[in-house]
N, C-alpha and C positions, 0 to 999 in steps of 0.2 A: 387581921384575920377575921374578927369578929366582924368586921365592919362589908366584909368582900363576903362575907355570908348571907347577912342580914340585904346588900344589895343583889344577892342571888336571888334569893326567898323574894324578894319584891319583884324581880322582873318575870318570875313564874308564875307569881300572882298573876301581874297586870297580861300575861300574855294566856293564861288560861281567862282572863276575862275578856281578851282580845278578839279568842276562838271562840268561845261559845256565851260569851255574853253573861248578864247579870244572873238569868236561870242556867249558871251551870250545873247545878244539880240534877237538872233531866237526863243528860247523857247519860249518868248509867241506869237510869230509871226504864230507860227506852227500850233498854235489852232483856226489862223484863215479860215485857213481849211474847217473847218465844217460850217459855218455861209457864207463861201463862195458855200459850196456843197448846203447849202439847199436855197441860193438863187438860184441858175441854176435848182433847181425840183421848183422852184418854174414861174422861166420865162418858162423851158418845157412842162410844166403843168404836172408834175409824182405827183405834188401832188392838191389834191381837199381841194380849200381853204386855209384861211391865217393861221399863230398860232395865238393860244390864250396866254392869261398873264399866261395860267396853264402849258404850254409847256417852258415857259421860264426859270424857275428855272432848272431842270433836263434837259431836251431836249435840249434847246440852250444854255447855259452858263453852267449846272454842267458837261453832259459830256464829253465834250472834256478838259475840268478843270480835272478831274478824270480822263482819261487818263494819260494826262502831269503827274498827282501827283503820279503814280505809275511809271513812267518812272523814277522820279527825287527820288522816296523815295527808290527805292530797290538798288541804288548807294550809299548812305549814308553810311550803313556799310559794306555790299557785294562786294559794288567797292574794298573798301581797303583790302577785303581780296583776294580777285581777281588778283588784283594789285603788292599783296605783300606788300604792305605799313603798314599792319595793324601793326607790330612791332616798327615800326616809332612813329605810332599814340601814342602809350602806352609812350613814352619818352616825351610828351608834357608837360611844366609846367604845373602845372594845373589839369593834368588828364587826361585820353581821354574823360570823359565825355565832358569836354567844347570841344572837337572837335566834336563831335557828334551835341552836341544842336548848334552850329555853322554850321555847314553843313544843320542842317534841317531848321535854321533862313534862309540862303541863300537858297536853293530849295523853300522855302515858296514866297522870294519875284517874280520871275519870275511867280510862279506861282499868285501871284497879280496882277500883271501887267498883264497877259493875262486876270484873271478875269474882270478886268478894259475896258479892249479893247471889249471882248466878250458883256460884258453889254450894253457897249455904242452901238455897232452893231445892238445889237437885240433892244433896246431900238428905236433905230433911222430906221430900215429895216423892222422888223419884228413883234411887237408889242410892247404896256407899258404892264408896271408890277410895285408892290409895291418895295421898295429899299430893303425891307424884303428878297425876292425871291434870289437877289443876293448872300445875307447873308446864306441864305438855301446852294445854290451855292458853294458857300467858303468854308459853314461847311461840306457836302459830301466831295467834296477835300481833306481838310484837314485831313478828317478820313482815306481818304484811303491815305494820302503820309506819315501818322504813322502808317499805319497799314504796308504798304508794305517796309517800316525801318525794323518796326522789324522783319519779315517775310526774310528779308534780311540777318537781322544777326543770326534768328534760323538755315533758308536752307541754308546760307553760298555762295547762289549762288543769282546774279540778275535773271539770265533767268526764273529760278524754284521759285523765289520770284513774279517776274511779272506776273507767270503764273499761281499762286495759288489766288493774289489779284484779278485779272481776274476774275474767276471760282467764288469766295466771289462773287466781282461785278454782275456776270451773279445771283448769286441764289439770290443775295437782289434785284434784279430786277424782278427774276422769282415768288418771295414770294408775291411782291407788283406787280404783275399782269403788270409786265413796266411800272406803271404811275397810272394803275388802280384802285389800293387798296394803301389807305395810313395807314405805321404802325407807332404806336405813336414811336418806340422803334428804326425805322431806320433811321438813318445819312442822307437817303434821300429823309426823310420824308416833305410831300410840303401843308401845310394848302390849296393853291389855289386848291389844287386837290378835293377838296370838293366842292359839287354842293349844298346838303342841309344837313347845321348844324348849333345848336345855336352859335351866335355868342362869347358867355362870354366862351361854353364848346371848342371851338376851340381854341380861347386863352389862356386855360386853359392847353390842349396839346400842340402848339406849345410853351410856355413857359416851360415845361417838355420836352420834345424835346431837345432845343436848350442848354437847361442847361445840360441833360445826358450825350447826344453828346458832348459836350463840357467837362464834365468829364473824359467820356472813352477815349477820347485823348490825356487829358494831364495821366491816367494810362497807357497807351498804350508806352506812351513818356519812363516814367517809367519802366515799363516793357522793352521794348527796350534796354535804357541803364543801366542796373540791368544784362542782355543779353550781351551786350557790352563787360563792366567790368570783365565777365568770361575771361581771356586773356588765358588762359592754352585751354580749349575749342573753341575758335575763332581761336588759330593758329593753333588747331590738325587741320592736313589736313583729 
């Protein structure tokens, strides 16, 4: 047991060092970016007034998290066909499935680690919010670094992977009005975005919510590598 762990931990090593290389400490450094851009409109004055705790979830902390998570998911499978490696993959003990869920273990921590950084910013710069809000945070992330996996391994390409995730991103934003309309049914769905509602009916959704979302991800995961496992289809060019 001890031993099938200790080769887990080494293959998420070698495969976060696979994705982003020897600097992978940049990745979550990258997303500090954004919390740096909206302090500068905020000493310029481009913008009127502080955030509130309803802008933290999505605005400060989810999207530049949802960026990085489509950067790092549409590499998962896409790199190695890109790469040429994917024939490689397929000779792993194991499976290529464990190279798969190994590469999305590793893309998920970096992306922690910025989530962690991001929170404590907004937290400390730009206003509080419930530790909930974060979680909101994580779980959009999350959605879109399995959704643009497997997007990765349908279009075979990262560029046309990233650029479809994108277009998703833009319409679930365009559907919820950017912030304005919360739907019970999307990833980045934000209870604080409600101004007046019973409080027992709002827990009622965000518990529906965080459990669907948290579903369709790990089917998404599924669907991915079911995707994968086609090897005859992954290597037709």
């Amino acid at each position: 047991m001890r031993a099938r762990l200790v080769d887990a931990v080494l293959l998420i090593k070698l495969s976060l060092r696979w994705q982003l290389g020897r600097r992978m400490w940049l990745a979550p450094v990258l997303a500090l970016g954004w919390p740096a851009y909206h302090a500068l409109s905020l000493l310029a004055g481009w913008r009127d007034g502080r955030f509130t705790a309803a802008e933290a979830q999505n605005l400060l902390i989810g999207l530049p998290l949802i960026v990085l998570a489509i950067g790092l998911g549409v590499g998962i499978i896409a790199g190695e066909i890109e790469q040429r490696t994917l024939e490689v993959t397929y000779t792993v003990p194991g499976g290529a499935r464990r190279v798969w869920v190994a590469k999305l273990i590793a893309a998920a921590l970096p992306l922690l680690a910025a989530g962690v950084l991001l929170a404590v910013i907004t937290a400390a710069f730009f206003t509080s919010y419930p530790l909930l809000a974060l979680y909101g945070a994580v779980q959009g992330a999350a959605f879109y670094l399995v959704l643009s996996m497997g997007l990765g391994a349908l279009l075979k390409s990262e560029i046309t992977a990233a650029l479809l995730a994108a277009v998703v991103l833009f319409l679930n934003g365009l559907i919820g009005g950017f912030g304005e309309i919360q739907r019970r049914w999307s990833p980045l769905f934000n209870p604080l975005g409600f101004t007046e509602a019973d409080s027992s009916e709002l827990l009622a959704w965000t518990i529906q919510n965080r459990i669907g979302v948290a579903l369709l991800i790990f089917a998404l995961v599924a669907l991915s590598c079911v995707r994968a496992d086609r090897r005859e289809q992954l290597l037709r060019i």
